[in-house]
CHARMM-style PDB file with segment names, atoms N, HN, CA, C and O in Angstrom:
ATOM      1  N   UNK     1      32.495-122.614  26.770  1.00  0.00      PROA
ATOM      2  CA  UNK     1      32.791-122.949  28.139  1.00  0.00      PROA
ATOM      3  C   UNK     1      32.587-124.448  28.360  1.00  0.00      PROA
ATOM      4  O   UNK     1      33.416-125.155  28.933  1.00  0.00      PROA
ATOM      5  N   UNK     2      31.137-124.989  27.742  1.00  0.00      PROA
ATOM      6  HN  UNK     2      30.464-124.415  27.276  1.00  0.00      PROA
ATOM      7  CA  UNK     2      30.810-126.624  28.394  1.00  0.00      PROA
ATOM      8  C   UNK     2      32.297-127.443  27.247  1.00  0.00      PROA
ATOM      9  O   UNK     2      32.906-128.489  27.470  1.00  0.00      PROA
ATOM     10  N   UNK     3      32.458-126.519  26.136  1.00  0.00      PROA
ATOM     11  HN  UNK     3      31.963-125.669  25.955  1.00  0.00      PROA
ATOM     12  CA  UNK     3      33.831-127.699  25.308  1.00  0.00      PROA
ATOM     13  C   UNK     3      35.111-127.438  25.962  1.00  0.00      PROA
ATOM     14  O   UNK     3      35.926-128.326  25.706  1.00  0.00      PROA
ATOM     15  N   UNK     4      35.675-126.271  26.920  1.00  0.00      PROA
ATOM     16  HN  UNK     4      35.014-125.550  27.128  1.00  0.00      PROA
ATOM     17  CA  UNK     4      36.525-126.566  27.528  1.00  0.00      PROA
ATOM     18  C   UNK     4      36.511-127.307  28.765  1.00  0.00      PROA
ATOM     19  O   UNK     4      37.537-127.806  29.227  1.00  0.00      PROA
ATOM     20  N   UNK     5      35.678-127.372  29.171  1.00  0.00      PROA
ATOM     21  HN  UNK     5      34.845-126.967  28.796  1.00  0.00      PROA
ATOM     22  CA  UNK     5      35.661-128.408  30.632  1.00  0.00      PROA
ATOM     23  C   UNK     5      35.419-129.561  30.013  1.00  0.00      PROA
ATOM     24  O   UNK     5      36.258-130.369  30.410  1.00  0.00      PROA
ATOM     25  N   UNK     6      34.361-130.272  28.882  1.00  0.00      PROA
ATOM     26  HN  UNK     6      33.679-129.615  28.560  1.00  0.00      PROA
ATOM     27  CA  UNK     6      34.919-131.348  28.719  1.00  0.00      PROA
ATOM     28  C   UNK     6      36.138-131.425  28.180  1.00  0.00      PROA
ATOM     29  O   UNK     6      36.922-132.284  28.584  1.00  0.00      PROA
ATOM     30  N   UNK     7      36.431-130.675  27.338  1.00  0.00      PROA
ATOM     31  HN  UNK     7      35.794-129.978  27.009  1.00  0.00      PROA
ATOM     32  CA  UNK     7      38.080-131.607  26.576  1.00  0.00      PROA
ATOM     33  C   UNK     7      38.532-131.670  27.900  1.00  0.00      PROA
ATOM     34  O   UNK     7      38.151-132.710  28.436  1.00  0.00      PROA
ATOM     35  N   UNK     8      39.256-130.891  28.691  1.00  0.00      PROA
ATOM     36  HN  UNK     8      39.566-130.046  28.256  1.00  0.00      PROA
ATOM     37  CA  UNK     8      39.661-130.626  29.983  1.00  0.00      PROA
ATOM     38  C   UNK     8      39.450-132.101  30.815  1.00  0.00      PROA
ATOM     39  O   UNK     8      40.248-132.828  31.408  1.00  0.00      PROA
ATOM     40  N   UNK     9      38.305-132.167  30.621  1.00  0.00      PROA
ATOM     41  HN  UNK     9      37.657-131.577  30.139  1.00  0.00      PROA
ATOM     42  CA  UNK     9      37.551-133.257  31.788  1.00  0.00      PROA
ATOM     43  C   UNK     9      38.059-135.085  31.151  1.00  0.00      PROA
ATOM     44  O   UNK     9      38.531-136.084  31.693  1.00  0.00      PROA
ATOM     45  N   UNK    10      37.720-134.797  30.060  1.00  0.00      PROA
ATOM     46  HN  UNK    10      37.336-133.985  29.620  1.00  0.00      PROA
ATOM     47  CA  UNK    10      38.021-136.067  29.589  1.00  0.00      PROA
ATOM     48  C   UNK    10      39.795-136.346  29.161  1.00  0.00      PROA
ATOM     49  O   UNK    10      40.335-137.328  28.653  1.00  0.00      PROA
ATOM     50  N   UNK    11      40.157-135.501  29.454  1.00  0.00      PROA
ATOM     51  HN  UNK    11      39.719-134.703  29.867  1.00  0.00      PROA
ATOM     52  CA  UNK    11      41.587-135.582  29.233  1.00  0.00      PROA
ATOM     53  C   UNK    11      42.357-135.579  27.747  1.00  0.00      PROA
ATOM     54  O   UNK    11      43.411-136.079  27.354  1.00  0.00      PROA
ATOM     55  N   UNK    12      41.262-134.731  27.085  1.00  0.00      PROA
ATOM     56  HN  UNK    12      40.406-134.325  27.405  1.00  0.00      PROA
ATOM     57  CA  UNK    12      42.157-134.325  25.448  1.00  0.00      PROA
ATOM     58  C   UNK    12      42.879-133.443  25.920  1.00  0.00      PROA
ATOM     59  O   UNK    12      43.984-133.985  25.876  1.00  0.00      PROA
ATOM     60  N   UNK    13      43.076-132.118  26.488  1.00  0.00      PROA
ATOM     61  HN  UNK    13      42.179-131.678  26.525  1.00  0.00      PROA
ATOM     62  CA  UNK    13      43.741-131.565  26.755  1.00  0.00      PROA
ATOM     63  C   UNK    13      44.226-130.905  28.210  1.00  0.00      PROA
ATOM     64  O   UNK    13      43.466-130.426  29.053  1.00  0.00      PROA
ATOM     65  N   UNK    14      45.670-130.997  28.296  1.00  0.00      PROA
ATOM     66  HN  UNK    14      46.287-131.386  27.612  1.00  0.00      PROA
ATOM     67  CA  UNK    14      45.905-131.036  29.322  1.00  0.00      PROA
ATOM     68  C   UNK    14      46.251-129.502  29.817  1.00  0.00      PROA
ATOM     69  O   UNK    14      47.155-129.234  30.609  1.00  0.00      PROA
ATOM     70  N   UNK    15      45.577-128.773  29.350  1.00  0.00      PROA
ATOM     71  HN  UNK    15      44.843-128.991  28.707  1.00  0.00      PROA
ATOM     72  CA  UNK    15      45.977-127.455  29.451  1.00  0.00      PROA
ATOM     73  C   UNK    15      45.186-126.642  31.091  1.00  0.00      PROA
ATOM     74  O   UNK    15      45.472-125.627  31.725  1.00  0.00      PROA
ATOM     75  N   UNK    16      44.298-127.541  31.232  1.00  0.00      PROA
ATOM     76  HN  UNK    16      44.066-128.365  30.717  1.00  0.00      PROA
ATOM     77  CA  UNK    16      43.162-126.460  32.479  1.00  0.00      PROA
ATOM     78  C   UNK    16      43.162-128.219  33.110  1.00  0.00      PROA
ATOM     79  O   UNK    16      42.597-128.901  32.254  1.00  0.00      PROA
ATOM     80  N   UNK    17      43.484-128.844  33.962  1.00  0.00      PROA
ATOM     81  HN  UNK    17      43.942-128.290  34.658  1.00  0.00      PROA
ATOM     82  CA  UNK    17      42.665-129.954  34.701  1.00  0.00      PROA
ATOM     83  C   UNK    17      41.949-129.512  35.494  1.00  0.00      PROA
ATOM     84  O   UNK    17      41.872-128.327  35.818  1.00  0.00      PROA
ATOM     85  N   UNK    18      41.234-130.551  35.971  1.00  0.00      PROA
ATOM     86  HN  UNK    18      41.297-131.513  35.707  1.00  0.00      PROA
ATOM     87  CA  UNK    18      39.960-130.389  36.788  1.00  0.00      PROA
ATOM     88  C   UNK    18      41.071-129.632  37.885  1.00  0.00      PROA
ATOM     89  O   UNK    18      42.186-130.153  37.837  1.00  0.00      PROA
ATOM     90  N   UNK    19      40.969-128.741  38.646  1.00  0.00      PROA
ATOM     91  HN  UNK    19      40.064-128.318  38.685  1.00  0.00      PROA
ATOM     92  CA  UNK    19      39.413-127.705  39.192  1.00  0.00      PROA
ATOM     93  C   UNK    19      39.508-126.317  38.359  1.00  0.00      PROA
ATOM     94  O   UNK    19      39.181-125.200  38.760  1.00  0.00      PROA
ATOM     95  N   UNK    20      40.169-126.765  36.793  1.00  0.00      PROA
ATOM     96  HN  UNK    20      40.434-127.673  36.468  1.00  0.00      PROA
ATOM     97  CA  UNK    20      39.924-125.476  35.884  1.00  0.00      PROA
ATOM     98  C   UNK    20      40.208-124.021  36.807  1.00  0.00      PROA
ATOM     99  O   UNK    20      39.485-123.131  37.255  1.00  0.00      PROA
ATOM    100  N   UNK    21      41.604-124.305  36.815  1.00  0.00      PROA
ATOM    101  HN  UNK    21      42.191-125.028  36.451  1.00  0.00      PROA
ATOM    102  CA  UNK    21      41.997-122.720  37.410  1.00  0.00      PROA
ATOM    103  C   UNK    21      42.127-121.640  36.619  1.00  0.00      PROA
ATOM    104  O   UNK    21      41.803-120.528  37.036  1.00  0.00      PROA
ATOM    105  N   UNK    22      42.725-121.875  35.106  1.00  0.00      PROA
ATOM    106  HN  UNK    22      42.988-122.778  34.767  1.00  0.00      PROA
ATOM    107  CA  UNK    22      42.815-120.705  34.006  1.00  0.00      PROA
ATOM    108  C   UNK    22      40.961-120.329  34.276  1.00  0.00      PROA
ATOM    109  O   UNK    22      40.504-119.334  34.837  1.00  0.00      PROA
ATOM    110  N   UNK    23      40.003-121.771  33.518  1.00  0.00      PROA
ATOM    111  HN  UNK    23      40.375-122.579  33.062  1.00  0.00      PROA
ATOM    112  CA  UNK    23      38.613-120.909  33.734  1.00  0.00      PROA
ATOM    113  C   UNK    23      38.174-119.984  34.127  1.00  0.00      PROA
ATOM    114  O   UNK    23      37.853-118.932  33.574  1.00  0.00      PROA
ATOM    115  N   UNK    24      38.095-120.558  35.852  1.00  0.00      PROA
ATOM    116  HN  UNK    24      38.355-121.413  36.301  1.00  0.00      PROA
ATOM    117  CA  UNK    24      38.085-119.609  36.883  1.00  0.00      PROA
ATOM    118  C   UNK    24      38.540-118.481  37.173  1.00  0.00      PROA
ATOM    119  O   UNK    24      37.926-117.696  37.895  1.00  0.00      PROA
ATOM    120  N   UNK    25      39.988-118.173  36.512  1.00  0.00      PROA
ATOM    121  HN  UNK    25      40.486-118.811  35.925  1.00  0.00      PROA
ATOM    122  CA  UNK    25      40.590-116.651  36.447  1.00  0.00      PROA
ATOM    123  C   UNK    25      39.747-116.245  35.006  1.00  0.00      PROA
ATOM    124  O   UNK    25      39.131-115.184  35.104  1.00  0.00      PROA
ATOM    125  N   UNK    26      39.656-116.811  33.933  1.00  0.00      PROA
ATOM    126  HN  UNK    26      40.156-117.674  33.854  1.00  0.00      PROA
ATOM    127  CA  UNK    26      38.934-116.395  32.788  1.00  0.00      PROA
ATOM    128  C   UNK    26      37.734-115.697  33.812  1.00  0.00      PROA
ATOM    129  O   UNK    26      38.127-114.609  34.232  1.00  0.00      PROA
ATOM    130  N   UNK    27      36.958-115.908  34.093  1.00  0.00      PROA
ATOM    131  HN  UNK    27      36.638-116.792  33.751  1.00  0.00      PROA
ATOM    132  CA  UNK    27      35.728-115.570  35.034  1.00  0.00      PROA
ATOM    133  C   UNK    27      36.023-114.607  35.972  1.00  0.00      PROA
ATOM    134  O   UNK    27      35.109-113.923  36.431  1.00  0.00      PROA
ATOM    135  N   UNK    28      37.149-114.452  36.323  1.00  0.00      PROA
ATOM    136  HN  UNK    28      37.892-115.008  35.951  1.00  0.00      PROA
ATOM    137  CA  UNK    28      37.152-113.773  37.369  1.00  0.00      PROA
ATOM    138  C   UNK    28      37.596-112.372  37.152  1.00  0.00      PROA
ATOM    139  O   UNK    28      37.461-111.383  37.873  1.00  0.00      PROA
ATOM    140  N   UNK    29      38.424-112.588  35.436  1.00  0.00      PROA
ATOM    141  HN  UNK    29      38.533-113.391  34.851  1.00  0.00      PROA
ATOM    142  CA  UNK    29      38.648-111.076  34.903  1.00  0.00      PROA
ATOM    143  C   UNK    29      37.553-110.264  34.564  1.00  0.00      PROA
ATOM    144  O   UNK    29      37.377-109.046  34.519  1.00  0.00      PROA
ATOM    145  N   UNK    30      36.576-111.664  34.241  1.00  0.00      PROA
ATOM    146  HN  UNK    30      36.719-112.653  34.278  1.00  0.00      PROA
ATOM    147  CA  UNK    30      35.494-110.783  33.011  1.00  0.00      PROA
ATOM    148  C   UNK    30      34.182-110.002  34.375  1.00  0.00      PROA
ATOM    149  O   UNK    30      33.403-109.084  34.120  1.00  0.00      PROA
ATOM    150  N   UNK    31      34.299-110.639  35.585  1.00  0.00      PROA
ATOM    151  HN  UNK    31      34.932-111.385  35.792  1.00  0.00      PROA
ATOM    152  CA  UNK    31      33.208-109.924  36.460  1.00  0.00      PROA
ATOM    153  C   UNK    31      34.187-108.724  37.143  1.00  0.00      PROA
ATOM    154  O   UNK    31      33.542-107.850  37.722  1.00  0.00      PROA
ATOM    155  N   UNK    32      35.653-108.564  37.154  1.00  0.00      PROA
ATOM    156  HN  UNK    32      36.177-109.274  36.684  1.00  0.00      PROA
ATOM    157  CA  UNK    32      36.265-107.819  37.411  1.00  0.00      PROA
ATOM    158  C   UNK    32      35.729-106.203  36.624  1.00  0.00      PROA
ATOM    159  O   UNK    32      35.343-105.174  37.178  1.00  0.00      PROA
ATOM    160  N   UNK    33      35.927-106.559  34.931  1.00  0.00      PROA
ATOM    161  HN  UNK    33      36.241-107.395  34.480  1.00  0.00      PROA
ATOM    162  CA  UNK    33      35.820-106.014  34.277  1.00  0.00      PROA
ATOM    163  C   UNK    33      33.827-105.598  34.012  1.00  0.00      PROA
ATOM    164  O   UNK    33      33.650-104.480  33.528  1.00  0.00      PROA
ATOM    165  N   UNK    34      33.226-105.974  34.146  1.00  0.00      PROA
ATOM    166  HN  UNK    34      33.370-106.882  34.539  1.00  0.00      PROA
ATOM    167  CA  UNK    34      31.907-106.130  33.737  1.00  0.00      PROA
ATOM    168  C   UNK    34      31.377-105.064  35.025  1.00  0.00      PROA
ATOM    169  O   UNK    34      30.779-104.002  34.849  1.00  0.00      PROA
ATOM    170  N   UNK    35      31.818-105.728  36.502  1.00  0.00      PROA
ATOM    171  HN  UNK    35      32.305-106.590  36.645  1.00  0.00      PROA
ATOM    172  CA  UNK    35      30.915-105.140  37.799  1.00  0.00      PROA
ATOM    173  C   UNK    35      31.085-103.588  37.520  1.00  0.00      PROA
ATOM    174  O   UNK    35      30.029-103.019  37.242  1.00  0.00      PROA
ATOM    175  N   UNK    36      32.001-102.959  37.539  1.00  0.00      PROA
ATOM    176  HN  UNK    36      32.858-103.421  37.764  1.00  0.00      PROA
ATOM    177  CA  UNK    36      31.768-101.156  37.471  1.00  0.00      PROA
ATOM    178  C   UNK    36      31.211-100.863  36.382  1.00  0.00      PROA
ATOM    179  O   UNK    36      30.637 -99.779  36.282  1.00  0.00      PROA
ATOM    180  N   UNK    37      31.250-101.703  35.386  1.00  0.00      PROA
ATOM    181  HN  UNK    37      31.717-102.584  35.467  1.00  0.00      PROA
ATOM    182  CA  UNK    37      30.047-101.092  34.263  1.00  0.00      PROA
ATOM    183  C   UNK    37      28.582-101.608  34.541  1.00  0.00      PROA
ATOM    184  O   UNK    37      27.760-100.986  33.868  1.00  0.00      PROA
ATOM    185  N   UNK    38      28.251-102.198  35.033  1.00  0.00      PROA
ATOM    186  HN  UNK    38      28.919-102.703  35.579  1.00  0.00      PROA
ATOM    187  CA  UNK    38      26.905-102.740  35.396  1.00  0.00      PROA
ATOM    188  C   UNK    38      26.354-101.797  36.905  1.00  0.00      PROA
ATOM    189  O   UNK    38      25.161-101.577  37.117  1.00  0.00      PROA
ATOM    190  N   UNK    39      27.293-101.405  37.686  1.00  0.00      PROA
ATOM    191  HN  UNK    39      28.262-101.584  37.515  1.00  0.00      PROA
ATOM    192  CA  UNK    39      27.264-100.348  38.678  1.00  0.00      PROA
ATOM    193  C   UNK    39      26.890 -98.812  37.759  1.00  0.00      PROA
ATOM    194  O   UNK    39      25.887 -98.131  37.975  1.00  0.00      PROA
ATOM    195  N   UNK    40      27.845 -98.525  36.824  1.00  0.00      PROA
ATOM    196  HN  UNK    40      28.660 -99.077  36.648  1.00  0.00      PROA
ATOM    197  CA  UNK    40      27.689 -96.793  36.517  1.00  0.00      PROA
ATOM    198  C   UNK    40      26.289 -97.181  35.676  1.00  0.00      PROA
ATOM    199  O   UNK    40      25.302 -96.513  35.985  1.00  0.00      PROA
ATOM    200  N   UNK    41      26.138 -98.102  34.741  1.00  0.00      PROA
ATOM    201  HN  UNK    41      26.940 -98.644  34.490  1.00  0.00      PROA
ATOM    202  CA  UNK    41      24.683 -98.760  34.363  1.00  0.00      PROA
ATOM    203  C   UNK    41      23.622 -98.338  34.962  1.00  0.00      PROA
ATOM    204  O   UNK    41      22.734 -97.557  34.619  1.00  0.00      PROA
ATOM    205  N   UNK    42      23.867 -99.112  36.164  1.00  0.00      PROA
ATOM    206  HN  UNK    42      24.588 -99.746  36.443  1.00  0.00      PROA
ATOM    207  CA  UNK    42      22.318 -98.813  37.041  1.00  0.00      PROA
ATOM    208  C   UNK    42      22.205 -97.298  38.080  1.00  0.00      PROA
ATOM    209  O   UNK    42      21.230 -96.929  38.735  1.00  0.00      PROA
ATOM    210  N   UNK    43      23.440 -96.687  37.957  1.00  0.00      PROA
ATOM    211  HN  UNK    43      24.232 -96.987  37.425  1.00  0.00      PROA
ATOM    212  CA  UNK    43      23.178 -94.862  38.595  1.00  0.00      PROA
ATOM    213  C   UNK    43      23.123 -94.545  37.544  1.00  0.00      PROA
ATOM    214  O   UNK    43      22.523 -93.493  37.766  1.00  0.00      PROA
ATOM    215  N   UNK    44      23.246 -94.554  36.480  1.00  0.00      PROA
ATOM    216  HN  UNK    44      23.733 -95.409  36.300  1.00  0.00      PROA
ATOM    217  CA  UNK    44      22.623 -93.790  35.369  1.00  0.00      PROA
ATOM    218  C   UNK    44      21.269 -93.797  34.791  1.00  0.00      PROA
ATOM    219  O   UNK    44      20.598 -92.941  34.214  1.00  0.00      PROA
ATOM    220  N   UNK    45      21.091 -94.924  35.095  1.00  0.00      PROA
ATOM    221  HN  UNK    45      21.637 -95.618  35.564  1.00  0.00      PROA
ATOM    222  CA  UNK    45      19.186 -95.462  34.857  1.00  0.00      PROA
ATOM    223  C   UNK    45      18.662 -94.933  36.563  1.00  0.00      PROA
ATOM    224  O   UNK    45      17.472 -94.639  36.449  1.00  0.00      PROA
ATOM    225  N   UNK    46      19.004 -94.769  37.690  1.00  0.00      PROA
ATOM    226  HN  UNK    46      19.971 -95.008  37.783  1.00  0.00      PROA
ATOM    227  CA  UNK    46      18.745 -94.351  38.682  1.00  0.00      PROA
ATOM    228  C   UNK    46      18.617 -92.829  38.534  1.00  0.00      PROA
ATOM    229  O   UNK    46      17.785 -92.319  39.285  1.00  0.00      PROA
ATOM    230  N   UNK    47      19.279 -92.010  37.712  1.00  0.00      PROA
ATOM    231  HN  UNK    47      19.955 -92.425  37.102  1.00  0.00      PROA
ATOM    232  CA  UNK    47      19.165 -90.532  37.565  1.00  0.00      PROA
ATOM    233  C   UNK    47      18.160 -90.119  36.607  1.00  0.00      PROA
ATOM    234  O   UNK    47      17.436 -89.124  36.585  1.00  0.00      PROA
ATOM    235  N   UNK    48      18.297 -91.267  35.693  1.00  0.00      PROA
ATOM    236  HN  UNK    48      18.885 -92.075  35.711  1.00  0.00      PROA
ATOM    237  CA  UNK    48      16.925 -91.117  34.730  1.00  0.00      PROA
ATOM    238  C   UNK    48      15.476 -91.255  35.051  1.00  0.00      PROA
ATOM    239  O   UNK    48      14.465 -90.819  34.501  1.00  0.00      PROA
ATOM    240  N   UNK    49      15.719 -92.141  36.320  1.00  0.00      PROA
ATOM    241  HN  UNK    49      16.541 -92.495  36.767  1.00  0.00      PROA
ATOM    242  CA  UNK    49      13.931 -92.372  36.591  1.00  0.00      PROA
ATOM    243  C   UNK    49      13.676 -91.490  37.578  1.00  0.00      PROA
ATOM    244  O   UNK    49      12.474 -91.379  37.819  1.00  0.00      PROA
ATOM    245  N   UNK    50      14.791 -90.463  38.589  1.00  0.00      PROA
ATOM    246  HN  UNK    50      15.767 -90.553  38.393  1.00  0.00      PROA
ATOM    247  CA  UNK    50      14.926 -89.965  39.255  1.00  0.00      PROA
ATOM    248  C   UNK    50      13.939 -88.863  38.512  1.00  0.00      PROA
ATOM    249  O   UNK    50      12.760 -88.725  38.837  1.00  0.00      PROA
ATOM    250  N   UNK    51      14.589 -88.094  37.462  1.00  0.00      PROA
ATOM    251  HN  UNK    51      15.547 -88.206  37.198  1.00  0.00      PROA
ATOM    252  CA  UNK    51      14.624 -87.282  36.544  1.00  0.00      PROA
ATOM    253  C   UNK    51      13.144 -87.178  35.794  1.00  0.00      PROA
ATOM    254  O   UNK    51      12.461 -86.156  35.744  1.00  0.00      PROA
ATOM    255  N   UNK    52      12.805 -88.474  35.222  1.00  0.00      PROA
ATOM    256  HN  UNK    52      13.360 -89.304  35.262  1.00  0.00      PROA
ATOM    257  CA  UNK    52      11.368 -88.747  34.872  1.00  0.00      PROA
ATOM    258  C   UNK    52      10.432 -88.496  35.895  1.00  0.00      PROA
ATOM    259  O   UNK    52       9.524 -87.700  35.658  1.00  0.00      PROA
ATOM    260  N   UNK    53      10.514 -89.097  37.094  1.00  0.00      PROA
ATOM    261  HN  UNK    53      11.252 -89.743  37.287  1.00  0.00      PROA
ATOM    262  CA  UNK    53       9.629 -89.140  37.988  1.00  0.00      PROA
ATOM    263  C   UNK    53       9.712 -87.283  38.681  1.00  0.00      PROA
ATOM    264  O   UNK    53       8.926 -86.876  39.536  1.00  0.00      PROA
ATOM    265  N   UNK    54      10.404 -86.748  38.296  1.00  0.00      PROA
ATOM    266  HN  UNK    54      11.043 -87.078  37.600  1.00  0.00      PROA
ATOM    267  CA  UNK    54      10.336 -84.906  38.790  1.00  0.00      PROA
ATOM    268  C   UNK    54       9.386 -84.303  37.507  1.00  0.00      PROA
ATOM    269  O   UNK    54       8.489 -83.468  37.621  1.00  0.00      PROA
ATOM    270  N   UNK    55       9.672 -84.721  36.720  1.00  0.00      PROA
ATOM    271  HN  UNK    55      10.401 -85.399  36.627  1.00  0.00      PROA
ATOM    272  CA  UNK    55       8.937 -84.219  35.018  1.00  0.00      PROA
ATOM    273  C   UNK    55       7.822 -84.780  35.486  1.00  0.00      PROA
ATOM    274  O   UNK    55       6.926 -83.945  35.606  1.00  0.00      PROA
ATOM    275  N   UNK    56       7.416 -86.229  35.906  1.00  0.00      PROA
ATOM    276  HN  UNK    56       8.145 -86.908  35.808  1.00  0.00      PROA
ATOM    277  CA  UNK    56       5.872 -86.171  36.195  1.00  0.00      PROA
ATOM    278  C   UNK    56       5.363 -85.724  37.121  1.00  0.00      PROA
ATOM    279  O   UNK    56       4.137 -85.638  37.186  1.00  0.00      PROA
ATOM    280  N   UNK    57       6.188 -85.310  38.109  1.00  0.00      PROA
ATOM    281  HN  UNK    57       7.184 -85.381  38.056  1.00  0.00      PROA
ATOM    282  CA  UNK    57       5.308 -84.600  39.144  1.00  0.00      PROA
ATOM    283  C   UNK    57       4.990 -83.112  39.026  1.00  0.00      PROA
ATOM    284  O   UNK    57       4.238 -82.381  39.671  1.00  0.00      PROA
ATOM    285  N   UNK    58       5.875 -82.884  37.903  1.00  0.00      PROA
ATOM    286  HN  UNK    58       6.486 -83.477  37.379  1.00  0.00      PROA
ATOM    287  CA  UNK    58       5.762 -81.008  37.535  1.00  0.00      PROA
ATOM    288  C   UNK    58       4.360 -81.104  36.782  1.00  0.00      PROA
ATOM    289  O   UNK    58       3.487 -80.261  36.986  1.00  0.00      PROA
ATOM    290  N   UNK    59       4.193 -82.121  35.941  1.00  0.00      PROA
ATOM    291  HN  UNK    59       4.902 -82.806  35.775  1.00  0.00      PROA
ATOM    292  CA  UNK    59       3.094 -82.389  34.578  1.00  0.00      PROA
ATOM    293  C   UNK    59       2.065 -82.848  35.470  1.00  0.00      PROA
ATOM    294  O   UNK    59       0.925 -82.619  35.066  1.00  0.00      PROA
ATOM    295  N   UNK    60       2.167 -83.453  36.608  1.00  0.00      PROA
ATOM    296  HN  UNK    60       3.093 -83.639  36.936  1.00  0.00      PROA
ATOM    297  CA  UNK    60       1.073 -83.353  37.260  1.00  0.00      PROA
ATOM    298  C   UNK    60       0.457 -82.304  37.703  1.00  0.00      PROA
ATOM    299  O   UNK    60      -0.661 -82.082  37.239  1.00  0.00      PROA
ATOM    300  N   UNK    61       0.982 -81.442  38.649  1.00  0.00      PROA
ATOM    301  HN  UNK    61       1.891 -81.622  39.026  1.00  0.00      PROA
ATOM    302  CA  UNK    61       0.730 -79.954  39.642  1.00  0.00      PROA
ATOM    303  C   UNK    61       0.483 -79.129  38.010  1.00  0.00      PROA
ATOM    304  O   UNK    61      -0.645 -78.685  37.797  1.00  0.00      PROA
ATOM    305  N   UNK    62       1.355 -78.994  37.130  1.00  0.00      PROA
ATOM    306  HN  UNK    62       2.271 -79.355  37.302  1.00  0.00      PROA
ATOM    307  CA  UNK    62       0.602 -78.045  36.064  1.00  0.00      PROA
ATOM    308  C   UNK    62      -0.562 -78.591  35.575  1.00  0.00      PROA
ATOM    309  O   UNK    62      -1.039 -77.906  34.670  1.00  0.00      PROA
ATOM    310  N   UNK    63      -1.251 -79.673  35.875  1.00  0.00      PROA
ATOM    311  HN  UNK    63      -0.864 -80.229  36.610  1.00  0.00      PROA
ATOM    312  CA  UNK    63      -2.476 -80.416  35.295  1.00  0.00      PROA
ATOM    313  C   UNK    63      -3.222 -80.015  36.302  1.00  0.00      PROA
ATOM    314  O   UNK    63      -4.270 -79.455  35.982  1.00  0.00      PROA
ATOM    315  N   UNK    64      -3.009 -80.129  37.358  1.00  0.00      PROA
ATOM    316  HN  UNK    64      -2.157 -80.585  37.618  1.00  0.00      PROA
ATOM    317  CA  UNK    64      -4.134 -79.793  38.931  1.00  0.00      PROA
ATOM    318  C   UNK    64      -4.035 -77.717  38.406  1.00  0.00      PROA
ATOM    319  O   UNK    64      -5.005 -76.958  38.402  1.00  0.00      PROA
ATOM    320  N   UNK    65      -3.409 -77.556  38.249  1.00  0.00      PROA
ATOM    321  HN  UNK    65      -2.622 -78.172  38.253  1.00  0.00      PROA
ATOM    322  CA  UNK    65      -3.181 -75.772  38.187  1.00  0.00      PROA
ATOM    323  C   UNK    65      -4.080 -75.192  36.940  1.00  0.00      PROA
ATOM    324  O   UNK    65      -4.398 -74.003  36.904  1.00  0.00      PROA
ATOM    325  N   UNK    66      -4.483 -76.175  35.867  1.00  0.00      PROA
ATOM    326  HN  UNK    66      -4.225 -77.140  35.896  1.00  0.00      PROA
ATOM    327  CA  UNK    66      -4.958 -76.251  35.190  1.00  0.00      PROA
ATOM    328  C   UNK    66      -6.578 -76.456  35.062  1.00  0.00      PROA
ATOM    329  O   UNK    66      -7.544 -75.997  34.452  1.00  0.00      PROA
ATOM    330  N   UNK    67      -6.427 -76.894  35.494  1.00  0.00      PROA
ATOM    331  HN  UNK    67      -5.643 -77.266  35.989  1.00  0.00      PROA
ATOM    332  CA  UNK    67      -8.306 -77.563  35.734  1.00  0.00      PROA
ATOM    333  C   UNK    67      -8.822 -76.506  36.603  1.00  0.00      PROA
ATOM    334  O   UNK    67      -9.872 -75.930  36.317  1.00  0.00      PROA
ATOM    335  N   UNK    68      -8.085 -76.194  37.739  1.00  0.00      PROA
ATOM    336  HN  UNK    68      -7.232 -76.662  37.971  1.00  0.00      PROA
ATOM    337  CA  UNK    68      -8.719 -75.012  38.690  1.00  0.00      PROA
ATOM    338  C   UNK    68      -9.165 -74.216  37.840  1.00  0.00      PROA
ATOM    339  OT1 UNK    68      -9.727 -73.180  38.199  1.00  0.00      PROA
TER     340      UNK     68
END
């Protein structure tokens, strides 16, 4: 990324000039592409701790049921 904005910047290549619009669409596919996986990511780690945290509360009450 910092060697295409300089070549860019310094004028080796004239392919992106400054305000780097290809970049910016480069960037703009990859959070396109990235955000719903970083979303189903975190409800899936949300069902897991959901999930953990029911297992410890069962392993708790059978620990109190226990000791009585």
């Amino acid at each position: 990324m910092v060697i295409w904005i300089v070549l860019n910047a310094c004028g080796f290549s004239k392919v992106d000039v400054y305000p780097f619009i290809l970049l910016n669409l480069a960037f703009f596919l990859q959070a396109v592409y990235v955000t719903p996986l970083i979303l189903l990511a975190q409800t899936r780690q949300a069902d897991r701790d959901k999930m953990h945290a029911e297992a410890d509360a069962r392993h708790q009450e059978d620990l109190i049921v226990a000791i009585k």
